[in-house]
BAKOLMAR-356241 format. One line per 4 residues: number of its first residue (from 1); for each residue x, y, z of C-alpha. Coordinates in Angstrom, 2 decimals, always signed. Example, Ala and Ser with C-alpha at 12.3 -4.5 7.8 and 13.67 -1.06 7.14 Angstrom:
1	+12.30 -4.50 +7.80 | +13.67 -1.06 +7.14
***
This chain:
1	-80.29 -19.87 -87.33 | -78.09 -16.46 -86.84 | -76.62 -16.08 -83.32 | -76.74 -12.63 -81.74
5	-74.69 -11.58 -79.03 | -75.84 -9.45 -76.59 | -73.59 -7.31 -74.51 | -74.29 -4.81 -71.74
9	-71.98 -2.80 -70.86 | -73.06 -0.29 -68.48 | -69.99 +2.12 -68.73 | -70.74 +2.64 -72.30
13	-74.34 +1.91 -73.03 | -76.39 +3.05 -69.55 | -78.62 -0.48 -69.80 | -79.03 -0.85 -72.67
17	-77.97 -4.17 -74.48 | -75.65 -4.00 -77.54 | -76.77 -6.54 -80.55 | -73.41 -7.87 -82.16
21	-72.34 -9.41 -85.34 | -69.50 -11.06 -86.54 | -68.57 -12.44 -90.16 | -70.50 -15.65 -89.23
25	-73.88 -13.41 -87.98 | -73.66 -11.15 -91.15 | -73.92 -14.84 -93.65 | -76.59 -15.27 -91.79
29	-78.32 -12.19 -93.06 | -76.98 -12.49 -96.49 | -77.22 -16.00 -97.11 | -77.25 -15.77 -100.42
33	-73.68 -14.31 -100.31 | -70.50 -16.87 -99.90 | -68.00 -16.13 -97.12 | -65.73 -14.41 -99.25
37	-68.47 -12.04 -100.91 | -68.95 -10.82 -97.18 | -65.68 -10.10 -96.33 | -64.66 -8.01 -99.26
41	-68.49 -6.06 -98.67 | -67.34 -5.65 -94.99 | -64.05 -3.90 -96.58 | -66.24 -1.15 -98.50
45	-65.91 +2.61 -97.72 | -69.42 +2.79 -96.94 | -69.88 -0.39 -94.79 | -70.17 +0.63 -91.42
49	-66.93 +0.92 -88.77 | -66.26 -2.63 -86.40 | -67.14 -1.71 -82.84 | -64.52 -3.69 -82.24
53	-60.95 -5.55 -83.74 | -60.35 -8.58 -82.09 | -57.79 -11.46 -82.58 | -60.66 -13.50 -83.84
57	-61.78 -11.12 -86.25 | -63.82 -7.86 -86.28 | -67.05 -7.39 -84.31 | -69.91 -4.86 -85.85
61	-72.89 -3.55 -84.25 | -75.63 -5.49 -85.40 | -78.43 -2.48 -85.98 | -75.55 -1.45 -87.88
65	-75.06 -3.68 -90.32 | -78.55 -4.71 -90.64 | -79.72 -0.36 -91.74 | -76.24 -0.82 -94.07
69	-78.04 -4.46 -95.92 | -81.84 -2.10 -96.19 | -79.92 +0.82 -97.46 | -78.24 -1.14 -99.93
73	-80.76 -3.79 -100.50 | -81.19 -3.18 -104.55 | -76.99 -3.20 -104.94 | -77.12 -6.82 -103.22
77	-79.46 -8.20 -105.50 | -77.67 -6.83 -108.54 | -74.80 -8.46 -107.19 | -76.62 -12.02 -107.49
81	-77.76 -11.61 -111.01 | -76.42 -13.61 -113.32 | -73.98 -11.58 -115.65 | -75.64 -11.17 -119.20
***
């Protein structure tokens, strides 16, 4: 099961709550990916900005990441097929 933190921070967001993901969340929506595939994706150009860079590692918006996995949804599977 993927954990989601969710922050409010009314300063920033009004009241609305802010979904979070960290290296940990984003296996958890590419579980067919190893630990290491998901860090060097999360170094791409086109992956989206951390919200935040904390000692612990980075922090991404969650609706974020999750619109960057549909847009790129046909890349990731290529990326599991077996070279031939």
């Amino acid at each position: 099961m993927t954990n989601t933190v969710n922050v409010s921070v009314p300063e920033l967001t009004g009241s609305a709550l802010v979904r979070l993901a960290g290296i940990e969340e984003i296996l958890g929506l590419l579980v067919e990916f190893s630990r290491e595939w998901v860090r060097e994706l999360t170094y791409r150009s086109d992956f989206p900005e951390p919200a935040a860079e904390l000692a612990q590692g980075d922090i991404w918006l969650r609706d974020d990441v999750e619109a960057w996995i549909h847009e790129h949804g046909d890349a990731l599977a290529d990326m599991l097929k077996p070279n031939r």
